[in-house]
MIVEX-628501 format. One record per residue (C-alpha): residue number from 1; chain; x negated, z, y negated; residue in three letters. Coordinates in steps of 0.5 Angstrom, whole numbers, m for minus. Layout:
BEGIN
REC     i   ch      c1      c3      c2    aa
REC   NUM    A       X       Z       Y   ALA
...
//
This chain:
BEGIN
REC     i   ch      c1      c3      c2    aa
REC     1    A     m57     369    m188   UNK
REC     2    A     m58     375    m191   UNK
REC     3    A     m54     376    m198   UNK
REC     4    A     m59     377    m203   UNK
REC     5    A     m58     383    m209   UNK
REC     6    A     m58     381    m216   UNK
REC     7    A     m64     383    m218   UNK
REC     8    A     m67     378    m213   UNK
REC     9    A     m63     372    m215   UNK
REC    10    A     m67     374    m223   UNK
REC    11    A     m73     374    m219   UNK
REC    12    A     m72     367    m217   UNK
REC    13    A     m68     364    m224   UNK
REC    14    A     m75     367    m226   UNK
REC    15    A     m79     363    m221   UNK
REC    16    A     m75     357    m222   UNK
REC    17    A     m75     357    m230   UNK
REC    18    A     m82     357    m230   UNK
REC    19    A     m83     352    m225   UNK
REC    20    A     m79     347    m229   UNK
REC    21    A     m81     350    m235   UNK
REC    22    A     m88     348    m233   UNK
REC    23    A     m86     341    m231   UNK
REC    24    A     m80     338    m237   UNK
REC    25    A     m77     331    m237   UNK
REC    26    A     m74     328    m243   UNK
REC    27    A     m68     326    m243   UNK
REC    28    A     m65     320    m238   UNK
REC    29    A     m71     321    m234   UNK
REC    30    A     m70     327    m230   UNK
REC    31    A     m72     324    m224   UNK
REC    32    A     m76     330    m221   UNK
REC    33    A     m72     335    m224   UNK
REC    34    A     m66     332    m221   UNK
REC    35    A     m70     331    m213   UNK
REC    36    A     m71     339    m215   UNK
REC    37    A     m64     341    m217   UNK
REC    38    A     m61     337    m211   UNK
REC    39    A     m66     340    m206   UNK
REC    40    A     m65     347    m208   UNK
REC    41    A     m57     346    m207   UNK
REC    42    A     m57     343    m201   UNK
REC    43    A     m61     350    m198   UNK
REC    44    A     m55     353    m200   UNK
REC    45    A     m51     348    m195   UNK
REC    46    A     m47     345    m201   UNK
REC    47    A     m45     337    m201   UNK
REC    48    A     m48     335    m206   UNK
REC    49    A     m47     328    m210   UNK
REC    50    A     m54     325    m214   UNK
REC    51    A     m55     320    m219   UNK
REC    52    A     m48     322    m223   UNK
REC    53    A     m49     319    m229   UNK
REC    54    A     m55     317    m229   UNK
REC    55    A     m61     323    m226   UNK
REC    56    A     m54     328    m226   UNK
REC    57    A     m53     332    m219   UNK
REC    58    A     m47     336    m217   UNK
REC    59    A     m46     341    m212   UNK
REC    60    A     m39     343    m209   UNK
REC    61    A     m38     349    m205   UNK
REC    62    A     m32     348    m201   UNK
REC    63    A     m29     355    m200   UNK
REC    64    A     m24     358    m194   UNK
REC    65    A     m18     357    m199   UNK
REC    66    A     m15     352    m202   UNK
REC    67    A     m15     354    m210   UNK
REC    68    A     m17     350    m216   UNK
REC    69    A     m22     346    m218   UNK
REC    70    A     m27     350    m223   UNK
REC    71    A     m33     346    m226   UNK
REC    72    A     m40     350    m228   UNK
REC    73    A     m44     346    m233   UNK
REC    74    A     m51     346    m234   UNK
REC    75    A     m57     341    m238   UNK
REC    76    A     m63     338    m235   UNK
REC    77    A     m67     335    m240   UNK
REC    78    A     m72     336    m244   UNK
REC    79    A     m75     335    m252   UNK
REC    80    A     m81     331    m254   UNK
REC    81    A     m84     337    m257   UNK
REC    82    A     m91     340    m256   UNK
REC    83    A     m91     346    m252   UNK
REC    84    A     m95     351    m257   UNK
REC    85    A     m93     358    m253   UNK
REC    86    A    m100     361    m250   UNK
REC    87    A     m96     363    m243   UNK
REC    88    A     m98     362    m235   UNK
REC    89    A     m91     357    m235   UNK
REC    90    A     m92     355    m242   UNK
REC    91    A     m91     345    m240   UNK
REC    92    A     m96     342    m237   UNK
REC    93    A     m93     335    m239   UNK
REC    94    A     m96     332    m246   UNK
REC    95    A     m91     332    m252   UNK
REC    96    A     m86     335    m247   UNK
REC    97    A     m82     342    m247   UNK
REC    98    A     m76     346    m245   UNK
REC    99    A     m75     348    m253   UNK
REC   100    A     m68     348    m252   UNK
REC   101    A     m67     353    m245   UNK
REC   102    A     m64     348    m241   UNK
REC   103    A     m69     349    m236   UNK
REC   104    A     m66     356    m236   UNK
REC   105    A     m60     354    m235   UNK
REC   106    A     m61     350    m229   UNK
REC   107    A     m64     357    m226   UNK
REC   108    A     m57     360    m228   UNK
REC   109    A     m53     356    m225   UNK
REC   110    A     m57     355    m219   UNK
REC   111    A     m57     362    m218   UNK
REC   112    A     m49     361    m220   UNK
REC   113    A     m49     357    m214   UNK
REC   114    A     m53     360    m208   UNK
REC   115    A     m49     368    m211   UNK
REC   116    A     m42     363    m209   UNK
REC   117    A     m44     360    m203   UNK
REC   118    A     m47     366    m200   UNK
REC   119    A     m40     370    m202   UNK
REC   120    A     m36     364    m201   UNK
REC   121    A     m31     369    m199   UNK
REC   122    A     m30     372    m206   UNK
REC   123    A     m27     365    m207   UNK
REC   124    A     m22     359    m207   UNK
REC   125    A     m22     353    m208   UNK
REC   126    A     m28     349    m211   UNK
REC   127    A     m33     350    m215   UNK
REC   128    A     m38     344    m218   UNK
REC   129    A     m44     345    m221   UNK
REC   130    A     m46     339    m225   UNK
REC   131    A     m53     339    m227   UNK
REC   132    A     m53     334    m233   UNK
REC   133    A     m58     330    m236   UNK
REC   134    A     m59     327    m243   UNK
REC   135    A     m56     332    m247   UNK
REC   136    A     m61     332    m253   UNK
REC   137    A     m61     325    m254   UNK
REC   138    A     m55     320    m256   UNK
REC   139    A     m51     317    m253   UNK
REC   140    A     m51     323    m249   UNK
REC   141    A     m51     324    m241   UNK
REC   142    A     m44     328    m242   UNK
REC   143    A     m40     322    m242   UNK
REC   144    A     m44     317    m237   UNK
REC   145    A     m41     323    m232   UNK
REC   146    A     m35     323    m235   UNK
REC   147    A     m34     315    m234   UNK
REC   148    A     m38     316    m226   UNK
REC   149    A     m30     320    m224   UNK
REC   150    A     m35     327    m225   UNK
REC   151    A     m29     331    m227   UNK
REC   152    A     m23     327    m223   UNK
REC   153    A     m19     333    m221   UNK
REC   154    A     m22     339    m224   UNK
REC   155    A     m18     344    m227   UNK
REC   156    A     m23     347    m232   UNK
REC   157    A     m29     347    m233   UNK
REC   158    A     m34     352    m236   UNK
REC   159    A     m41     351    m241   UNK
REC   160    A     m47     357    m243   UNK
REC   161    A     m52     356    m247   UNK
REC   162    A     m58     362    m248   UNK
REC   163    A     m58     364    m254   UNK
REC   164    A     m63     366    m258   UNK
REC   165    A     m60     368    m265   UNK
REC   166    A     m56     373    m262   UNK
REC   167    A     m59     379    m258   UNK
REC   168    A     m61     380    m251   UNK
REC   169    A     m54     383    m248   UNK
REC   170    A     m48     381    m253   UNK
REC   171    A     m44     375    m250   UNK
REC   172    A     m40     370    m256   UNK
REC   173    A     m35     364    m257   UNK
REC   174    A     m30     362    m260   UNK
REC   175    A     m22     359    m260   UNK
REC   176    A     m21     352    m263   UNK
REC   177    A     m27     349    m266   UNK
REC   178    A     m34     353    m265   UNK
REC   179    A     m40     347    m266   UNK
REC   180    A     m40     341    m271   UNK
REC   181    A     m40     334    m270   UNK
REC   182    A     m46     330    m270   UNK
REC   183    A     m46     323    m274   UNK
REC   184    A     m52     319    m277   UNK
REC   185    A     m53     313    m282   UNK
REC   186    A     m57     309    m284   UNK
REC   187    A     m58     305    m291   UNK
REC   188    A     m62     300    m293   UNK
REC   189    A     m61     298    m300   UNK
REC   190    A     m64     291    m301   UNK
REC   191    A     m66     288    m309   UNK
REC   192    A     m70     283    m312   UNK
REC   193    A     m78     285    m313   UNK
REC   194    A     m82     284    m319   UNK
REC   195    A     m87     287    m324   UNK
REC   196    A     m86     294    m325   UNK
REC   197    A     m87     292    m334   UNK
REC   198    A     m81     285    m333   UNK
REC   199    A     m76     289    m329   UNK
REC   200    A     m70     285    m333   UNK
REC   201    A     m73     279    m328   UNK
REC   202    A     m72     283    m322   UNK
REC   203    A     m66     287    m318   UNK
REC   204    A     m70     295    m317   UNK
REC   205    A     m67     298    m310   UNK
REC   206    A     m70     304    m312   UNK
REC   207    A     m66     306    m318   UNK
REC   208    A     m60     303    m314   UNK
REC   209    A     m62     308    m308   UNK
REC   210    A     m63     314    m313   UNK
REC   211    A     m55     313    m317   UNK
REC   212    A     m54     312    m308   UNK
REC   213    A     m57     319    m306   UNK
REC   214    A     m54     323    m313   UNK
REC   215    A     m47     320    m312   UNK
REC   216    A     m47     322    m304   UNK
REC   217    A     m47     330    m306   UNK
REC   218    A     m41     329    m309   UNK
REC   219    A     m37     327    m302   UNK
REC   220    A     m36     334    m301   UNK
REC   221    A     m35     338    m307   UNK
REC   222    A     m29     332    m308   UNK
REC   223    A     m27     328    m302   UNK
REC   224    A     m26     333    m297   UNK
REC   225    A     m21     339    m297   UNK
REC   226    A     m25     345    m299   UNK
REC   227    A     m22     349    m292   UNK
REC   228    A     m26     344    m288   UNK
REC   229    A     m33     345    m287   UNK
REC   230    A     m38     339    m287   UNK
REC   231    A     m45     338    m289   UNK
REC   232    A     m49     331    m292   UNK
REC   233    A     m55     332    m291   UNK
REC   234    A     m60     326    m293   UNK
REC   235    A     m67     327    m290   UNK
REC   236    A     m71     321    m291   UNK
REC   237    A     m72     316    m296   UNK
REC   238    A     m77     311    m296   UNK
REC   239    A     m79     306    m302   UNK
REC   240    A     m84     302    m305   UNK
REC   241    A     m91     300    m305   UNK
REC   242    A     m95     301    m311   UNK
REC   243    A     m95     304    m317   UNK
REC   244    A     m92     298    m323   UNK
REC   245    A     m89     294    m317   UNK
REC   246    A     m81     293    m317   UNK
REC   247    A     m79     296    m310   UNK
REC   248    A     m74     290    m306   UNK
REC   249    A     m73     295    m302   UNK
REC   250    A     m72     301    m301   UNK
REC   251    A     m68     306    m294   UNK
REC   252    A     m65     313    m293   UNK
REC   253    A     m62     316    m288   UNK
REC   254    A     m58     322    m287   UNK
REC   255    A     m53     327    m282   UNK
REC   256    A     m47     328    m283   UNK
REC   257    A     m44     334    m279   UNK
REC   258    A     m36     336    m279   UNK
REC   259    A     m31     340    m275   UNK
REC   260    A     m24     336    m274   UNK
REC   261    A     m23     328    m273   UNK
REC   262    A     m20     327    m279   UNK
REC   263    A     m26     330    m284   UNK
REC   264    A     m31     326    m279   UNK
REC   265    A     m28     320    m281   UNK
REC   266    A     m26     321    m288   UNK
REC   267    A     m34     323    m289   UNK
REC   268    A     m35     315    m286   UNK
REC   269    A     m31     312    m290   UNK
REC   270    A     m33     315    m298   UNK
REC   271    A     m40     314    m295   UNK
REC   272    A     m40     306    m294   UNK
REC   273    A     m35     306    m300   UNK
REC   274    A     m40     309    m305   UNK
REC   275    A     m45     305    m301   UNK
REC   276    A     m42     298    m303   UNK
REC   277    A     m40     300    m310   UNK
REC   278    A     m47     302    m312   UNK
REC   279    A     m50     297    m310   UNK
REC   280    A     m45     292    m313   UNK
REC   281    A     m46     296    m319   UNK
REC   282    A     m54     294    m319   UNK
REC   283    A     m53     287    m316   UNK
REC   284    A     m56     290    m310   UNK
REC   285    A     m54     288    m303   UNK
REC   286    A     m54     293    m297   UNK
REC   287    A     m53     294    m290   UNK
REC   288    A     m50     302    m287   UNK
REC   289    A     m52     303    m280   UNK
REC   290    A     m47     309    m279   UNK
REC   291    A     m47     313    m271   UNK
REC   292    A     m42     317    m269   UNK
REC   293    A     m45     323    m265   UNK
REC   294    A     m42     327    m260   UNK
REC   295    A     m35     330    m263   UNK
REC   296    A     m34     337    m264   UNK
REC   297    A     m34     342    m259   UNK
REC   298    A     m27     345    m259   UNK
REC   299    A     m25     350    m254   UNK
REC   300    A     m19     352    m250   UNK
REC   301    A     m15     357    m254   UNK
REC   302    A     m13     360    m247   UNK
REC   303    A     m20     358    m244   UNK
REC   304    A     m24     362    m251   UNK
REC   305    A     m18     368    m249   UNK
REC   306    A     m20     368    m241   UNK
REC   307    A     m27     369    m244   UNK
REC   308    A     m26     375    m249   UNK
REC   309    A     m22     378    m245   UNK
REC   310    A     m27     377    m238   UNK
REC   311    A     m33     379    m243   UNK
REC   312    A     m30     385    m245   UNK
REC   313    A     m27     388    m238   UNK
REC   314    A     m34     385    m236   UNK
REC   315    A     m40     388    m240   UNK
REC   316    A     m36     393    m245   UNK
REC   317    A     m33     391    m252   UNK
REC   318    A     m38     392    m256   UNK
REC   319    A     m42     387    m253   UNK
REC   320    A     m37     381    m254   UNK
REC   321    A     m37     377    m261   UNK
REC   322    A     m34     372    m264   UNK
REC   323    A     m39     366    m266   UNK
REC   324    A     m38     364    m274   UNK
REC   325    A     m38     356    m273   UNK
REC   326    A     m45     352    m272   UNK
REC   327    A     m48     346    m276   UNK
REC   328    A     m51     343    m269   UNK
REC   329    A     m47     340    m264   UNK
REC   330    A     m47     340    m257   UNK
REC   331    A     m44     333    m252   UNK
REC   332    A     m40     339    m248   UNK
REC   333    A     m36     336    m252   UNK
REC   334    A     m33     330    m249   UNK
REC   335    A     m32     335    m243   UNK
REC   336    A     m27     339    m247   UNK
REC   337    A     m23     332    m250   UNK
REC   338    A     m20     331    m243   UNK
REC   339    A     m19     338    m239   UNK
REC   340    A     m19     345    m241   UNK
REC   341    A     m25     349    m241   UNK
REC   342    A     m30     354    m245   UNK
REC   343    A     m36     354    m249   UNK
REC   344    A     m40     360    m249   UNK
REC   345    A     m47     364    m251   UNK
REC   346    A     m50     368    m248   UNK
REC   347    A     m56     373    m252   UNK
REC   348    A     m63     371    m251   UNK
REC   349    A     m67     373    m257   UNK
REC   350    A     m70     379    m256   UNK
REC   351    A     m77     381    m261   UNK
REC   352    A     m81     385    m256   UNK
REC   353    A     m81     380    m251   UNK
REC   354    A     m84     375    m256   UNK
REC   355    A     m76     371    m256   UNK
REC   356    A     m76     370    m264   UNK
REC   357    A     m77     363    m265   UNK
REC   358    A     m71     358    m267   UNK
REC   359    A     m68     353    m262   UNK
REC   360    A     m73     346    m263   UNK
REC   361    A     m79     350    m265   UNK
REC   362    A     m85     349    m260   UNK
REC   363    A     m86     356    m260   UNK
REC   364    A     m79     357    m257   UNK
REC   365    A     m77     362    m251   UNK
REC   366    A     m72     366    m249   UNK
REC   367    A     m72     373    m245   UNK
REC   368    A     m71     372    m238   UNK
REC   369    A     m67     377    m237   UNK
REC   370    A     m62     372    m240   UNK
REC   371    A     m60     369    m234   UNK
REC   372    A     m58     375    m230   UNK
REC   373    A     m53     376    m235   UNK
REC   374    A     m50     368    m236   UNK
REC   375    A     m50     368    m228   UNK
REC   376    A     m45     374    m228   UNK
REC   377    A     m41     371    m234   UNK
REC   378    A     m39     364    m229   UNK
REC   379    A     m39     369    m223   UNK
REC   380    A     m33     373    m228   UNK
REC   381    A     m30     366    m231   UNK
REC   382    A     m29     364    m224   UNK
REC   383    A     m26     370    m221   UNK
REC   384    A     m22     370    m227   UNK
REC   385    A     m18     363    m226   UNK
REC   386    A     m18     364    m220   UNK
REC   387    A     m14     370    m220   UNK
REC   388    A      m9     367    m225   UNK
REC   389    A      m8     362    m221   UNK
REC   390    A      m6     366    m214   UNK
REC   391    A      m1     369    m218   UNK
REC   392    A       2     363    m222   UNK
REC   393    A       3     360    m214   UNK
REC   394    A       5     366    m212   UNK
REC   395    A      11     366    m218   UNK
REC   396    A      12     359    m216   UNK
//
């Protein structure tokens, strides 16, 4: 088979992108995207293992050495989102879009995937490429391939995420905690409706829920410690039907986002605390739906070490950053809480090339010269652990 060249490999992630940005699948029903994904794998000669929690595929590439077990991950999925590009690739799908880059990131690690196989020989060990599903969507596809036994002896597992807020060319990450935990409640406060000129006959939930959604700002400010980043947000309310009618009922909703375990469960707790006792103040009562999302990605010290230092003998030092720590959250999480690994970004954003608009927005898109660019960060986070660890056996 003849080795392609670099410039060949993005020419393919191009057509591959396109192709799947063209054809979107929402989370938990990646089912023609995870036929695809397996096709494109098995060209290269890989075992591959479908239907991984869920529509999930892995390829592995058994190499001619015995080595490590390093894992690639990708998401699959897809946001119910109305694609507004005006493109010859923009979603063919109504209501569906690729507005996250996942679709880009399945062209990376395909690319990742046929480069290693064709260069088996650069290689040790075994390489998985995990195409996740459902990322975007709670409870998450991480942890439905975690419990199908996806990471059984896998020695480190490596995650990128095209990036649009950071320029085309710079590479980021960071040690320890880089994005947050994601938790939503849910609150329906229930009183006693009435005429709104008695309101002494009746119990009104909307002045109950007022004092609740005042009393929330506070948690912060007064319950968390003050070197711990967290947000309350509430971005629903909903209450009342007429103008001189007692509401019975009223709801909010909100997120809550967190960066360690403790201060994730310290927010839970002040939030049904001040939920009970508000409404015992009113006479009210009420019920808390509290989701706990995906925990905080928290990266490998070693593993972030590997990346800021593979980066910069890769790429050069002016195009390596440290990212602050981010608000969204991220199911590679559950990956990080069981073995070693690293999260990354890799610049997408580029003004010329019409890559200006945030994640989520349904005019999203990302240069594509991007992908080029993260399939030589995994080739490079690869090579590296697989060098320590001949030099860890050869001191043995």
């Amino acid at each position: 088979m003849r080795e392609r060249s670099l410039d060949e490999w993005l020419d393919q992630m191009i057509v591959w992108r396109r192709y799947l940005h063209q054809n979107p699948e929402l989370s938990f029903h990646e089912v023609n995207t995870s036929r695809f994904i397996a096709e494109q794998l098995e060209s290269f000669g890989l075992k591959v293992v479908k239907n991984v929690g869920g529509h999930g595929v892995i390829g592995i590439l058994h190499t001619n050495e015995p080595g490590p077990v390093i894992m690639l991950r990708a998401d699959m999925d897809a946001l119910p989102i109305q694609d507004e590009k005006e493109t010859s690739y923009k979603s063919q799908v109504d209501g569906a879009m690729h507005a996250c880059g996942h679709d880009g990131h399945m062209a990376t690690l395909l690319a990742t995937a046929g480069y290693m196989s064709e260069h088996r020989e650069d290689f040790i060990g075994e390489v998985r490429f995990l195409f996740q599903p459902a990322e975007e969507l709670l409870p998450g596809g991480a942890a439905k391939v975690i419990a199908d036994g996806a990471l059984t002896d896998v020695d480190v597992i490596y995650g990128i995420h095209l990036w649009t807020p950071i320029p085309l060319g710079q590479y980021a990450s960071t040690p320890g905690a880089m994005m947050a935990a994601a938790d939503d409640f849910y609150i329906e406060l229930t009183g006693k409706g009435g005429h709104g000129g008695m309101p002494h006959t009746s119990i009104d939930s909307i002045v109950a829920g007022a004092s609740l959604v005042l009393q929330m700002q506070s948690v912060v400010s007064r319950s968390v410690d003050p070197l711990q980043p967290a947000v309350l947000t509430i971005g629903t309310i909903k209450g009342g039907s007429a103008q001189n009618v007692i509401a019975e009922n009223f709801t909010i909703s909100g997120t809550v986002r967190t960066f360690d375990e403790e201060t994730r469960y310290v927010m839970k707790e002040r939030v049904h605390q001040l939920t009970g006792q508000v409404a015992s103040a009113y006479g009210a009562a009420y019920n808390i739906n509290y989701v706990m999302g995906y925990p905080p990605v928290v990266n490998d010290d070693k593993e972030a070490a590997r990346f800021f230092d593979t980066a910069t003998k890769a790429f050069g030092a002016d195009r390596v950053r440290v990212t602050p720590k981010l608000m969204p959250a991220e199911d590679f999480a559950y990956y990080l809480q069981e073995i070693p690994g690293c999260f990354m970004f890799v610049g997408a954003g580029n003004d010329n090339t019409g890559a200006i608009y945030p994640h989520h927005h349904p005019k999203f898109d990302f240069d594509e010269q991007a992908m080029l660019d993260a399939m030589l960060l995994f080739i490079q986070m690869t090579k590296s652990y697989a060098e320590e660890y001949i030099t860890s056996t050869v001191h043995a």
